[in-house]
N, C-alpha and C positions, 0 to 999 in steps of 0.2 A: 771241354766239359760243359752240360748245360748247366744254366744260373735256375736253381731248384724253388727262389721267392716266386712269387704269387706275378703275372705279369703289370707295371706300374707299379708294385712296392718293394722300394729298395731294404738292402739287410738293415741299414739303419734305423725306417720305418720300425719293423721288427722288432727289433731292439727296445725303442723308445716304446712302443704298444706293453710290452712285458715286463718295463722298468715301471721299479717299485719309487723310484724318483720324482716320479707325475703327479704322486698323491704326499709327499714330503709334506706340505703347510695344508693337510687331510682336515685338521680340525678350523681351520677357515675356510674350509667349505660350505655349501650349503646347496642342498636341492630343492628347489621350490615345489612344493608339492597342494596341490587344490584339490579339495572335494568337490567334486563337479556336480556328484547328484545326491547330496544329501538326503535324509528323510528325519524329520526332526518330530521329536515324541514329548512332550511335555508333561511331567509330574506335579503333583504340589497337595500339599496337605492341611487341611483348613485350620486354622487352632479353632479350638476351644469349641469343637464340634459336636461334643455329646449330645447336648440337649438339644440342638438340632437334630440328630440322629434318630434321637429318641421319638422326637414329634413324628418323624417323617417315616418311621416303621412302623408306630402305630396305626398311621393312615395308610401307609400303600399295605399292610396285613389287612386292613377291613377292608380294601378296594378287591383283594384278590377273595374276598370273600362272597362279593356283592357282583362280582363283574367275569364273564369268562375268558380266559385268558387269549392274546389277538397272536396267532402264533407268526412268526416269523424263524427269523434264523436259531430260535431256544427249541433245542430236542427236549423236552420235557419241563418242567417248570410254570411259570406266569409271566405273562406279558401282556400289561393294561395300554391301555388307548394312545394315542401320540397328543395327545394333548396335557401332558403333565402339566407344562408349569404357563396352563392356562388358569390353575385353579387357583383360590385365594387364599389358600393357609400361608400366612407368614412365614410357618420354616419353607415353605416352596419359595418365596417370595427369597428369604437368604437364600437358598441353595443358584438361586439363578443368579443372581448376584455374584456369589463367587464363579460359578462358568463365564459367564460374561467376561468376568477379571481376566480368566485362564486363556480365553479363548482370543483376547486382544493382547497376551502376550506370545500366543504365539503367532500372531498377525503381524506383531513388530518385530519377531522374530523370522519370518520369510520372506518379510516383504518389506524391512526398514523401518524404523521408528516414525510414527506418523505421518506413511505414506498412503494408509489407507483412513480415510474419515466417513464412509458409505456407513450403511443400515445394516443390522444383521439382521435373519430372520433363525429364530431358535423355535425348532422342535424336542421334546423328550418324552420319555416315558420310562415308567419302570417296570424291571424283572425280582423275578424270585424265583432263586435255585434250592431244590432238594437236593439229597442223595439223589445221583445218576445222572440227573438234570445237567446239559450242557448245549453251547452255541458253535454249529456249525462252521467251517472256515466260507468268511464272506467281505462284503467292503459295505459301500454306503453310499450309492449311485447318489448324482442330482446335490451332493452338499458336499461342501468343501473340508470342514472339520467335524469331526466328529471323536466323540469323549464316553468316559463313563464315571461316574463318583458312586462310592461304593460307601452304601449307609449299616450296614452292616457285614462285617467280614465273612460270619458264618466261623465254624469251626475248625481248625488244621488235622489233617488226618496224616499222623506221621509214615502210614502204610501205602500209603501214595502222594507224596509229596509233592505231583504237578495236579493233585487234584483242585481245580476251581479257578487253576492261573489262565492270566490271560496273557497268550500269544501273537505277537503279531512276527510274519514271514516275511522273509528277504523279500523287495519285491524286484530284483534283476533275477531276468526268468533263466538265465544263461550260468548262474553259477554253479550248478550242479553236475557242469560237464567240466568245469577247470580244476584241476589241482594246484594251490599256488602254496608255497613255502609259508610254513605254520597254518593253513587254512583258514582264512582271514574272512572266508566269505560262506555262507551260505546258513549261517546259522542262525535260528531265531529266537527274538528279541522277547523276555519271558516279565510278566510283571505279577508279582504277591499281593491279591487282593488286601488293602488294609481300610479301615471304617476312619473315614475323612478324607479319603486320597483323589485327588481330582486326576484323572490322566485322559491328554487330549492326544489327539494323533492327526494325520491327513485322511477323509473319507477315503480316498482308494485306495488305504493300503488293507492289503488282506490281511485279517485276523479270525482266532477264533476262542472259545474258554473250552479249559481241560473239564472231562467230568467230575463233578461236583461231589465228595466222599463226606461232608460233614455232617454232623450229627441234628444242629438246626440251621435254621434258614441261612441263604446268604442274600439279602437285599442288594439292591445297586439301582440309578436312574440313568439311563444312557441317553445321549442327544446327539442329536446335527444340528451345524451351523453351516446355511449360507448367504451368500450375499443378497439382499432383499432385492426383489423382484421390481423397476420403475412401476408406478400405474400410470 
């Protein structure tokens, strides 16, 4: 009679593979398990941001008034010059101040705690969204971090409840052909405009904002940071 095991594995083998014995001391186990390619998104909320807020919509409303809008990646809305926080209003002068903050913590977060001590070079500018108004899905060539702080939230329209969010996409281009048990991958990363909210991300990751359903303005100032250029 032939021997019906697999050639090289004896019944034994067998046996032990299917024994529930092997996993007996199960919870002194451990799998090590690494995120190998993270993508790290930074949030934070400024306190005590009002009157800041207040300054900084009264001016960029009279800029969108005085200036025509420089269009980029906004389907519809305002979009002033890249020179925001060249200008010398104090609340600009705060607002940069706290990106700066935002944008060195998440510097010490990809890169170690004062591993980087170089230059930064900060661009911004700001938008204003209507109803309709929204930003197509894009990145931010040429700079490393890129953010947005949002000075005024605008209105929540409960009849569209992704109206105004900003989105950022898985950026593994391969997940949309795997199905993996609970579906662990492919879904994107969704954030609720709020008035104070700094969020920083990596320039290349693609993002873009849902269209815009509320009733007044939504302000925001978005920027890039990268590393300054030797002369």
């Amino acid at each position: 009679m032939l021997n019906s095991s697999p050639v090289g594995v004896t019944d034994s083998c067998i046996l032990r593979r299917n024994s529930p014995s092997l996993l007996e001391k199960e919870s002194d186990l451990e799998l090590e398990i690494t995120p190998a390619f993270p993508t790290l998104i930074g949030r934070f909320r400024v306190p005590d941001a009002g009157g800041m807020n207040r300054d900084l919509s009264e001016l960029i409303l009279d800029q969108e008034s005085k200036f025509q809008s420089l269009g980029r990646s906004n389907i519809g809305g305002w979009h002033s010059q890249t020179d925001f926080f060249d200008r010398p209003e104090s609340e600009i002068a705060a607002l940069y101040t706290w990106v700066k903050w935002a944008v060195s913590r998440m510097i010490d977060a990809s890169a170690g705690t004062g591993k980087f001590n170089g230059k930064l070079d900060v661009t911004a500018w700001a938008t204003i969204c209507r109803n309709g108004a929204y930003h197509a899905p894009h990145s931010h060539p040429d700079s490393a971090w890129s953010g947005v702080y949002y000075v005024d939230a605008g209105t929540f329209d409960s009849n569209h409840p992704l109206g105004g969010l900003l989105e950022f996409l898985d950026p593994r281009p391969a997940v949309d052909a795997v199905t993996a048990p609970g579906d662990p991958y492919g879904d994107p990363f969704r954030v609720q405009p709020e008035a104070g909210l700094i969020v920083v991300f990596p320039s290349w990751l693609y993002h873009w904002v849902h269209p815009y359903t509320g009733d007044t303005p939504r302000i925001a100032v978005s920027f890039n940071v990268a590393k300054a250029r030797e002369k």
